[in-house]
Residue, then its C-alpha position, 0 to 999 in steps of 0.5 A: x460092699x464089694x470085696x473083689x481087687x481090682x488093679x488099674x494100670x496108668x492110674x494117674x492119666x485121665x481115664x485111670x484115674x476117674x475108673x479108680x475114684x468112681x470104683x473106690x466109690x462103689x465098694x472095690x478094693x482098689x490097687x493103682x499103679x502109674x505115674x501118680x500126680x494127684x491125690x487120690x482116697x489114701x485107701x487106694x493102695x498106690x504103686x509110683x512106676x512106670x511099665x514095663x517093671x519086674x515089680x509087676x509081678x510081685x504086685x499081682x502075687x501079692x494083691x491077686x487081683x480079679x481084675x486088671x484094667x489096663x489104662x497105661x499107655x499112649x493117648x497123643x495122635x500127633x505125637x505117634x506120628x512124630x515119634x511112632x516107635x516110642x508109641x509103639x514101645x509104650x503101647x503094645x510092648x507094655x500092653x504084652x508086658x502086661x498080659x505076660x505078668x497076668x498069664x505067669x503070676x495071676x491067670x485067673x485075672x479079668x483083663x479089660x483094655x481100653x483100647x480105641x475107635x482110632x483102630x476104625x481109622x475113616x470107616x467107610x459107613x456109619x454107624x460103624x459096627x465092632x465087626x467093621x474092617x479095621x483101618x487105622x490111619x495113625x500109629x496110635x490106631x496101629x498099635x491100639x488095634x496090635x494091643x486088641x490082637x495081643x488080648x485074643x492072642x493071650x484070651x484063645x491060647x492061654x485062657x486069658x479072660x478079657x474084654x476090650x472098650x473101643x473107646x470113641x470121643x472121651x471127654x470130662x472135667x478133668x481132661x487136658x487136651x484134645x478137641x474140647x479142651x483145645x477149642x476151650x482155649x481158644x474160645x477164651x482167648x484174647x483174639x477176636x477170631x479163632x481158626x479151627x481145624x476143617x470145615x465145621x461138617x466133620x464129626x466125632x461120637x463123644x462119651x462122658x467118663x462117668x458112662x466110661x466107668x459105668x460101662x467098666x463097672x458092668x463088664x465087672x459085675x456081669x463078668x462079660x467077655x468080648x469087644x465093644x464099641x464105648x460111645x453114646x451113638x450120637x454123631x456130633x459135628x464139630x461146628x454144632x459143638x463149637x456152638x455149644x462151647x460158644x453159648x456155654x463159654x459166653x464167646x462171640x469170637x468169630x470162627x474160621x474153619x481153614x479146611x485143613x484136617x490134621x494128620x491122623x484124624x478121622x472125618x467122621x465117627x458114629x457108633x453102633x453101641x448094640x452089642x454093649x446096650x443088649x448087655x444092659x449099658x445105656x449111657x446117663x450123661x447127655x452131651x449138652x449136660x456133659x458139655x456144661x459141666x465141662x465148660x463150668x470145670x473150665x471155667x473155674x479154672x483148675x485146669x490151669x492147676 
């Protein structure tokens, strides 16, 4: 069994909370904190608050994690745009707030950030490399990319160890939104056509959460340093995934794409996932098996619970 704390910020979103039962699962101690709103393994020592909180420090002198893996923030494109300076509160300042309680109450904590590909904005060739210009083109892709400086600032002056997850196209049983859940909805709708946003040719690089987690996990063993692209490497357009839904949700709904790209979203995306593979990470699940899995969760209805 594996004795080292481990703290995951923002337990109860997606992410957090498939990093705390997979982790739980390999033998970690397990320490969360967010807003918790579904049951978790009751050995997982559970903190209900919202960060910023003093009550951080009291938690890092008490648990003196080896390891914080910092979940909480924003995840909504649309809504950093509609309400950018709430993004940025709720993401850097919280990501600073973080990093500080760290440095004063716990400096010998590993800092792992999950940050985002919307840091890259529309890259200007693919596959796209962590040493490629950031340009982001959302508020959410601003302030992901302030959050990966706050982790350098933190990691060269204050000795901070750290390392950074720019995280592509995340999807899993579990996930609520965003485009596969979207196109879900509207698969298994009452309409005999559907209108998806583009031309079908746009493209994303989609990664399993159960590879997010093996990903973290290795970061932890390994004790590795630095940033990395998290993707499969593969380039998925959308009209190929709307087909895979299609076959998968047994629709034979007509599809109209209106052109329209919404605001925020990149054209295409593909990684280079090198630097994270000459670590030892190769992602397990394929898109077609994670894809099945997904529509079977849809289907079965607990993402109406």
């Amino acid at each position: 069994m594996n004795q080292k704390n481990i703290l995951v910020t923002g337990i109860g979103g997606f992410l957090g909370q498939h990093l705390s039962k997979y982790l739980y699962k390999k033998g970690f101690n397990m320490i969360g904190l967010g807003r918790i709103n579904t049951k978790m393994p009751h050995t997982i020592k559970l903190y209900n608050l919202s960060l910023p909180d003093q009550k951080l420090t009291d938690i890092l002198s008490e648990h003196k994690p080896d390891v914080l893996i910092h979940c909480a923030g924003t995840s909504s494109v649309n809504d950093s745009i509609m309400y950018p300076y709430q993004d940025f509160k709720k993401t850097v300042e919280v990501c600073g707030f973080v990093l500080e309680s760290i440095r004063n109450s716990c400096p010998k904590c590993k800092f792992i950030y999950l940050s985002s590909a919307a840091v890259y904005g529309n890259p200007t060739s693919l596959p796209v490399n962590e040493n490629d210009i950031c340009q982001p083109i959302s508020p959410y892709g601003y302030h992901k990319l302030l959050c990966e400086m706050l982790v350098e600032e933190y990691s060269n002056l204050f000795d901070i160890d750290a390392a950074v997850f720019r995280i592509f196209s995340a999807y899993g049983e579990g996930l609520r939104k965003q485009v596969i859940y979207d196109l879900c909805r509207k698969l298994t709708s009452d309409t005999e056509s559907i209108e998806v946003y583009g031309t079908g040719s746009e493209s994303r690089d989609f990664i399993h959460t159960v590879d997010i987690c093996r990903a973290v996990e290795l970061v932890i063993n390994k004790d590795i340093k630095g940033t990395f692209n998290l993707a499969s490497g593969e380039e998925i357009s959308i009209s190929m995934l709307v087909e895979s839904l299609k076959e998968f949700l047994k629709s034979t709904k007509h599809i109209k794409y209106i052109g329209k790209v919404r605001s925020g979203d990149p054209e295409n995306w593909k990684a280079d996932v090198t630097k994270l593979r000459l670590n030892g990470f190769n992602p397990q699940i394929s898109f077609e098996q994670g894809l099945k899995d997904y529509c079977k969760w849809y289907l079965g209805g607990t993402h109406n619970e």
